[in-house]
N, C-alpha and C positions, 0 to 999 in steps of 0.2 A: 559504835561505828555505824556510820550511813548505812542503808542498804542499796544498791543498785537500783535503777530506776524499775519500777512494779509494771509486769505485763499486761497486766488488765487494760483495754482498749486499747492496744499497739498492734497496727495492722501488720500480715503478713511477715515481711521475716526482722522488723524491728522488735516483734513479739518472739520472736524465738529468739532473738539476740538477747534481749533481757532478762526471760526465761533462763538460759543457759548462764547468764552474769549470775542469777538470783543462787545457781546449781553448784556453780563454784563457791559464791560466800559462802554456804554451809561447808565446803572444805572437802567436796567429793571433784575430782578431777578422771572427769570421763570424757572419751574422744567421742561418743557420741553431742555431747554439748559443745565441746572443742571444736566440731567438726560444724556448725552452728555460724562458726566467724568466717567462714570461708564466702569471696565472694559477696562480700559485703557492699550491699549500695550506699550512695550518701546516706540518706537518712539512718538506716540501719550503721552504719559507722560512726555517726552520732551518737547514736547511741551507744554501743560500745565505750566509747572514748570517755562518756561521762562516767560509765560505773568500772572502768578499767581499773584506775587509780583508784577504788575505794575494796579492791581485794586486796589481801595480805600480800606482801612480799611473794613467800614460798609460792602461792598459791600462782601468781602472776608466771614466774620463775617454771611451774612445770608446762604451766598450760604453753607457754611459747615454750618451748622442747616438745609438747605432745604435738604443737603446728607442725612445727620442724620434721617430726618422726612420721606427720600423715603427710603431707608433702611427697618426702622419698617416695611416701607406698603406693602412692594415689594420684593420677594424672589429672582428675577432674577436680582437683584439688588448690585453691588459690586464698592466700591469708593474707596478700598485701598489704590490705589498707589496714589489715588489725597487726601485721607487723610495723607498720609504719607508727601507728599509737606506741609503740615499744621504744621507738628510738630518744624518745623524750622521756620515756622510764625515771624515774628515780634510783632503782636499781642499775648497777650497774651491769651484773651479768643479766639482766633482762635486755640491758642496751643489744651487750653482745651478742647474745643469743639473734635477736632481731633481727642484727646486719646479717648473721648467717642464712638466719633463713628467707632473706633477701635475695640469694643468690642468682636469680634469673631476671630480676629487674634493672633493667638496663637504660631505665629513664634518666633524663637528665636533671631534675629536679632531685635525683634520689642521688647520685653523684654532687651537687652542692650539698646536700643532708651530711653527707658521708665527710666532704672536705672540712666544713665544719665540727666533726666528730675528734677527724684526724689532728685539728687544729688546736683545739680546745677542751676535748672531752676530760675530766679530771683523772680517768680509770686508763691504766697502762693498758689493761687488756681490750678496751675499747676500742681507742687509739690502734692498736697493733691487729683490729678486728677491720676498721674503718680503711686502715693500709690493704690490707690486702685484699679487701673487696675492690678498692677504685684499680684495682689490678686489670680487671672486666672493660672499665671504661680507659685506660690506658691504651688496652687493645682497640678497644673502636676507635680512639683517637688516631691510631697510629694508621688506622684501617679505612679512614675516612682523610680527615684536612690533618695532618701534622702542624700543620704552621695554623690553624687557625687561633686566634683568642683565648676560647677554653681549653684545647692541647695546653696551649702557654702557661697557662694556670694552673693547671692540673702536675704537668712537668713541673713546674717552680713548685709547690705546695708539697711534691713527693721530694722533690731535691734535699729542700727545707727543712722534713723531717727528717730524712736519712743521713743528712749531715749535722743535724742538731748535739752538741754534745752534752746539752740538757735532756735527753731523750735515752734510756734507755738501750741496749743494744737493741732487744725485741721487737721496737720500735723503728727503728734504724733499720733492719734487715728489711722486714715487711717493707717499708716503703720502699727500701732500695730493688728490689724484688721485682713492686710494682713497676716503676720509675724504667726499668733495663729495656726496656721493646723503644724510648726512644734512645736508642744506641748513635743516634748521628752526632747525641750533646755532646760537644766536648767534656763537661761539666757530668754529666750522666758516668761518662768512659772514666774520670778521674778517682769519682763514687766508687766505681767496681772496685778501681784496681787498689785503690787507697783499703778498702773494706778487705780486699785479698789480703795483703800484708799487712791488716792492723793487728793481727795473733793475737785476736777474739775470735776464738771459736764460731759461736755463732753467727759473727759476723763474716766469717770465711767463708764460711757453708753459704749463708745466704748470698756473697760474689759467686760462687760458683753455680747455684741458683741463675744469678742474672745475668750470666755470660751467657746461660743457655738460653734463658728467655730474650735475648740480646739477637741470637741468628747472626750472629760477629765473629766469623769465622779466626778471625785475631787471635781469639783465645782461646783456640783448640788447646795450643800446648799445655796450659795453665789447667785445662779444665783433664787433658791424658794425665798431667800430673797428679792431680787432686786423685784420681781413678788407683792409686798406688797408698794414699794413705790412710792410717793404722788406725781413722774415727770412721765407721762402716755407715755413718751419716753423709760423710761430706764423700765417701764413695759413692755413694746412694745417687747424691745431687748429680756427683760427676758423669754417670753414666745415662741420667735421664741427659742434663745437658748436652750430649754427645748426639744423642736422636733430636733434639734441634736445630745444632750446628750442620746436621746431613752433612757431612764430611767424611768422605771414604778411609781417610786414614784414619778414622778412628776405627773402622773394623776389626782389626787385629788387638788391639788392646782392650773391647767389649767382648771379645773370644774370649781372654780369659779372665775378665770383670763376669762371665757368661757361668763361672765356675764358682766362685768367691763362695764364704763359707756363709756368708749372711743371705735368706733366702729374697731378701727386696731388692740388694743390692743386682743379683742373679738377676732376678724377674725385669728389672729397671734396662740391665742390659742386653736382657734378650728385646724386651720392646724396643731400645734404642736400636738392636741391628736390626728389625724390619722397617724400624721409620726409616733409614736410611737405605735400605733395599739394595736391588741389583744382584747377580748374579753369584757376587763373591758373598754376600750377606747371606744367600741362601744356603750354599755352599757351608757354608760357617755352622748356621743351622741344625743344618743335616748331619755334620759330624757332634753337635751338643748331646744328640739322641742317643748316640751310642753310650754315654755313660752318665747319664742327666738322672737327678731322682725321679719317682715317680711324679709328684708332685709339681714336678718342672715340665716335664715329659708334655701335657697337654697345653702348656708357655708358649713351649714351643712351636710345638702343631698347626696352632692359631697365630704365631709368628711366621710360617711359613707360607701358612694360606695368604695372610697380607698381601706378602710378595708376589705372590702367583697374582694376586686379583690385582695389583699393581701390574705386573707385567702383561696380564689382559687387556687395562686399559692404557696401554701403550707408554707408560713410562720411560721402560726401558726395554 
């Protein structure tokens, strides 16, 4: 096998780039050398990129997971452009791994990357990786021109997948997921409701997902429904969806989703009734404490403070 390109005469941090490629082909995976790709300039990205592909699989595979894990911990912390080498991986959980830890990049060039992925990537998990990231750039569309060009593309391209019956469910949901904030589509509204009633599981869960990410007050009912049945996932969805919708009448039936025996479901709609606030959510609140686990108990607290700092800044 190649070796990585050799430090010797690589100024500044090309030299430590290389250095740390050379640290990994012996098969030793430390975040001190991981930590080496961050913030990488042109040059120094070049170089990367040439001895990228000349580590093993595995070896590739932890080092993006170790980006990933410093990332969370680390605010000075940036591996873009050595994420970016990732996406053209040969691997395909190196692909996925990548888009993940892409997470903050919000460039438009990294959004055709992604459409590309979603379009053609041969790896289901990829694919259903690359959906749910253009999730990011759905909202800026929707947040900026809706009607412009790329919205248009972007909306057709998530339609496309989420209605493909050569596409897996996993596949389908994610995009459909993504796709839901433009709720004006006709085409988008049909998506949901088709996905609601197709009794695939998954694909249920994920409509009730997109009602919420939708802000389509339409489908309260659909989404208090879902809040009553016997899969403590598509409960789960229901109750996040609800803090969404901000829809007062959902109060009363997040009181007692506020109970449910599943501890996410609980936590989901205690957060749902401070996103939706007001007087009577607090109220709601305040009676949970009296017989809330412990573990709920502080949910709470910090559910009610919300409200209070809402009603400071003049809400309501």
């Amino acid at each position: 096998m190649p070796t990585p390109t050799s430090p010797e005469a690589l100024p500044d941090q090309k030299q430590d780039v290389a250095s740390a490629l050379l640290a990994l082909a012996r098969g030793s995976v430390r975040a001190s050398d991981v930590a080496k790709f961050s913030d990488l300039d042109r040059p120094a990205a070049r170089i990367f990129a040439a001895g990228w592909p000349q580590l093993p699989e595995p070896i590739r595979v932890d080092v993006v997971r170790e980006m990933n894990a410093l990332s969370e911990d680390r605010l000075d912390i940036n591996f873009g452009r050595a994420l970016r080498v990732g996406l053209d991986d040969a691997s395909p959980e190196v692909r996925q791994l990548a888009i993940e830890g892409l997470w903050e990049d919000d460039r438009s060039d990294l959004a055709e990357r992604l459409l590309t992925l979603l379009e053609a990537d041969p790896s289901v998990a990829v694919r259903v990786e690359a959906a749910r990231a253009l999730a990011r750039f759905a909202d800026l569309a929707i947040e900026g021109d809706a009607a412009s060009p790329w919205a248009a593309r972007l909306r057709s391209a998530l339609i496309d997948a989420a209605s493909s019956e050569a596409e897996p469910s996993v596949v389908q949901r994610a995009a459909l997921e993504a796709v839901a904030v433009f709720q004006e589509s006709d085409a988008v509204r049909r998506l949901i409701r088709d996905a609601y009633d197709s009794g695939d599981a998954d694909l249920e869960v994920g409509a009730i997902h997109a009602m919420g990410r939708s802000g389509d007050e339409r489908w309260l009912d659909s989404v208090l429904e879902s809040l009553e049945s016997d899969d403590p996932e598509m409960r789960f969805e229901a109750a996040r969806a609800c803090g969404r919708l901000l829809d007062q009448r959902a109060l009363p039936p997040l009181r007692v989703a506020a109970e449910d025996e599943d501890p996410e479901v609980r936590h989901a709609a205690i957060s749902s009734i401070a996103r939706i606030g007001g007087k009577e959510a607090s109220r709601l609140l305040l009676t949970l404490t009296e017989d809330a686990p412990e573990a709920d108990v502080e949910i709470i607290e910090d559910a009610l403070e919300e409200i209070r700092g809402d009603s400071l800044d003049g809400q309501w």
